[in-house]
N, C-alpha and C positions, 0 to 999 in steps of 0.2 A: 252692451259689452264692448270694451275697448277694443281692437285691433293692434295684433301684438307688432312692433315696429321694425321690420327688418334691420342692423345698423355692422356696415365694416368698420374695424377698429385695425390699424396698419400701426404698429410700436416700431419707430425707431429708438435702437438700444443696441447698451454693450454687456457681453457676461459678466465683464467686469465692473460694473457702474452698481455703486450700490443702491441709488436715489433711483434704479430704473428697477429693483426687484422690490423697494418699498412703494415706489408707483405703483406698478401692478400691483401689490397686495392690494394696497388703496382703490385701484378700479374695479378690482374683483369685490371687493364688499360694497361699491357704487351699484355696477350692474347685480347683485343680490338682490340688492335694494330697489333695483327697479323690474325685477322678476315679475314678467306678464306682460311688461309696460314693451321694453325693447326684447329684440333678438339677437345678441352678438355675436359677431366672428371674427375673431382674431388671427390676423398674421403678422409675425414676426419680422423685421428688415435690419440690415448689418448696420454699425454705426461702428469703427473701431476709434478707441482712444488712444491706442498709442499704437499706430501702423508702423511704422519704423522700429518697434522694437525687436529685441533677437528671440529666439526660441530660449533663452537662457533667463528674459523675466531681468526684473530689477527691484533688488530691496524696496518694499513701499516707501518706508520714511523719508529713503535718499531719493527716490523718484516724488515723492509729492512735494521735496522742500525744490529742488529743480525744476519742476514742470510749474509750481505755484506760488513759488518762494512764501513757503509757510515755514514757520520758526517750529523747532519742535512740542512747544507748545500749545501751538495754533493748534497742528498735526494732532497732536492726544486728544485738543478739547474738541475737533470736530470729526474722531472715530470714534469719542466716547457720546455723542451727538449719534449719529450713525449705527451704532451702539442699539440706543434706546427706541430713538425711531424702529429699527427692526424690529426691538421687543413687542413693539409698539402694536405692529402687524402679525406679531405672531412668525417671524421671520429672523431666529437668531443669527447676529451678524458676529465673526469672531474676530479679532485681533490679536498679533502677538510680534513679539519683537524680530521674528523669521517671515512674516508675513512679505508675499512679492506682488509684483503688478507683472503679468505676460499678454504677450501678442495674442487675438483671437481670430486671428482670417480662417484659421483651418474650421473651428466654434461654427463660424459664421458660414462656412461651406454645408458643413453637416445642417445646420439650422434648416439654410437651403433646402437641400436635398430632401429631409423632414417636411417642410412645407409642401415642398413638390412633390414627392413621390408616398409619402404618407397617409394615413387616414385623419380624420379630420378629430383634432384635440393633442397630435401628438407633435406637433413641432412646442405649442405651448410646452406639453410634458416636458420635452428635451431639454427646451428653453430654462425649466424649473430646478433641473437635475445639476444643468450645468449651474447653474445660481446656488443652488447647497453644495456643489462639490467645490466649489471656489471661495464661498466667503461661509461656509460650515467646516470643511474638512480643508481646506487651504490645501486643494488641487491646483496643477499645473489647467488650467481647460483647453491650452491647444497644444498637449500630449495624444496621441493618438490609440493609448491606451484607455486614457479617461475618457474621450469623445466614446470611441465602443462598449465601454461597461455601460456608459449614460445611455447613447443607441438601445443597447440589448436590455435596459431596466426598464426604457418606457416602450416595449417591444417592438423596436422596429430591428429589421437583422442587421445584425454585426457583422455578417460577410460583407452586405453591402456597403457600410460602414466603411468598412475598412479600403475596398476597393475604391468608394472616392476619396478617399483621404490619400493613397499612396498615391494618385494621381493629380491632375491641377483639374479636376471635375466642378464644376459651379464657380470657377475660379473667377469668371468674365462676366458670369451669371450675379456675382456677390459685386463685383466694381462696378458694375453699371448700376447695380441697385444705389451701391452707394451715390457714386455721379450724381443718381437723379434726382436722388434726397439732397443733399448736397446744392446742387441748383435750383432747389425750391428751395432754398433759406434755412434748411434744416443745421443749424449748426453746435445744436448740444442735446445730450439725450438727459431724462426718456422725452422723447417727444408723440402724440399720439394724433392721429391724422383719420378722424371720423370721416367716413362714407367719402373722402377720396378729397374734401375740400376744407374743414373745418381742424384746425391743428393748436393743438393744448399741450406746451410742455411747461417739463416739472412733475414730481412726485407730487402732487395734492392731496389733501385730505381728502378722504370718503366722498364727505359732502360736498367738496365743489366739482369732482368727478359728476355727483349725482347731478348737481343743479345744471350741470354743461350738456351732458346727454339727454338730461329731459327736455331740456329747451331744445336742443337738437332734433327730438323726435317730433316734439308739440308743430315745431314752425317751418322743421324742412328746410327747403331751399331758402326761404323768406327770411331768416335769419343772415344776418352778414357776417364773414368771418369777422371783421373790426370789432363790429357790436359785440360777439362772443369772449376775444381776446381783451377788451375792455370791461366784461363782467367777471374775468378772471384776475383778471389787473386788482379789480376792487376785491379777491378774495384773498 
């Protein structure tokens, strides 16, 4: 009988990114798949896309032709893209002509705080909550009302919630996280960062999730990151 593989999984990501909640669906039906084989643990790390923006958000369409200079065209054919991929995962993504893009550093403090002070499954939860209340219910997610309903649904308390949010709590704790990713070459999400040295980004299919982690379990250390990032190259 096999020995099951202990494996940390560290996602950098934004609440707002929609290629980092159809990744996770995607790794979550990888690591399914490989039930018995690995052991996972997942934590969560801040990645923001648009640090500079106001608490007041910006029209998406006007914010994606500015940030990407996409034509409005482009814009539709690759939400309507976005779209179906989510269906894809069983992860409805929604669009609509009021749809906004907002800041997430406060997201990303709670995230924190979830990881650190929580029990073990519920920063994911948060993680999830904030993901449908942004791109299901086209929530603000760094209103500080939305953060504590999400807090208080995957039961962690609202009081405390609340008390880091009116504060700058995990403030230094969220920048340095970023920093560090950051200076490891992290520069677009999702990106995922097995056992602390091997790093795979991109929403992937199921299957190349799966074929990355097996090989990861099977060879360990012995495996080279390059050789890795070069069998995902060919997927």
């Amino acid at each position: 009988m096999t020995d099951t593989i202990p494996m940390q999984i560290d996602i950098v990501s934004d609440v707002v990114c929609p290629w980092c909640i159809i990744g996770y669906k995607n790794l979550e039906e990888a690591v399914a798949r490989l039930d018995g084989q690995i052991d996972v643990t997942v934590r969560w790390h801040p990645y923001e896309l648009n640090p500079n923006m106001g608490p007041e958000g910006q029209d998406l369409s006007e914010h994606i032709a500015e940030k990407y200079g996409l034509t409005p065209d482009q814009s539709a054919d690759n939400r309507a893209r976005i779209t179906m991929m989510g269906e894809n995962v069983d992860f409805p993504i929604h669009f609509s002509s009021d749809s906004r893009i907002y800041n997430t550093f406060d997201a990303h403090r709670l995230l924190y705080w979830a990881g650190k002070e929580g029990e073990k499954g519920q920063q994911t939860a948060l993680m999830l909550v904030l993901f449908a209340a942004y791109f299901q219910g086209g929530e603000n997610p760094g209103d500080h009302g939305v953060l504590k309903r999400a807090a208080e649904e995957v039961g962690l308390s609202p009081d405390r919630a609340m008390e880091v949010l009116s504060g700058d709590e995990f403030a230094k704790e969220v920048r340095a996280e970023e920093e560090e990713f950051g200076n490891a070459g992290i520069s677009s999400v999702p990106t995922y960062v097995v056992n602390g040295k091997f790093a795979i980004s991109g929403g992937h299919p199921p299957e190349v999730f799966e074929q990355a982690l097996s090989e990861i379990a099977r060879q360990g250390d012995e495996i080279l990151a390059d050789d890795l990032a070069e069998e995902l190259a060919d997927n």
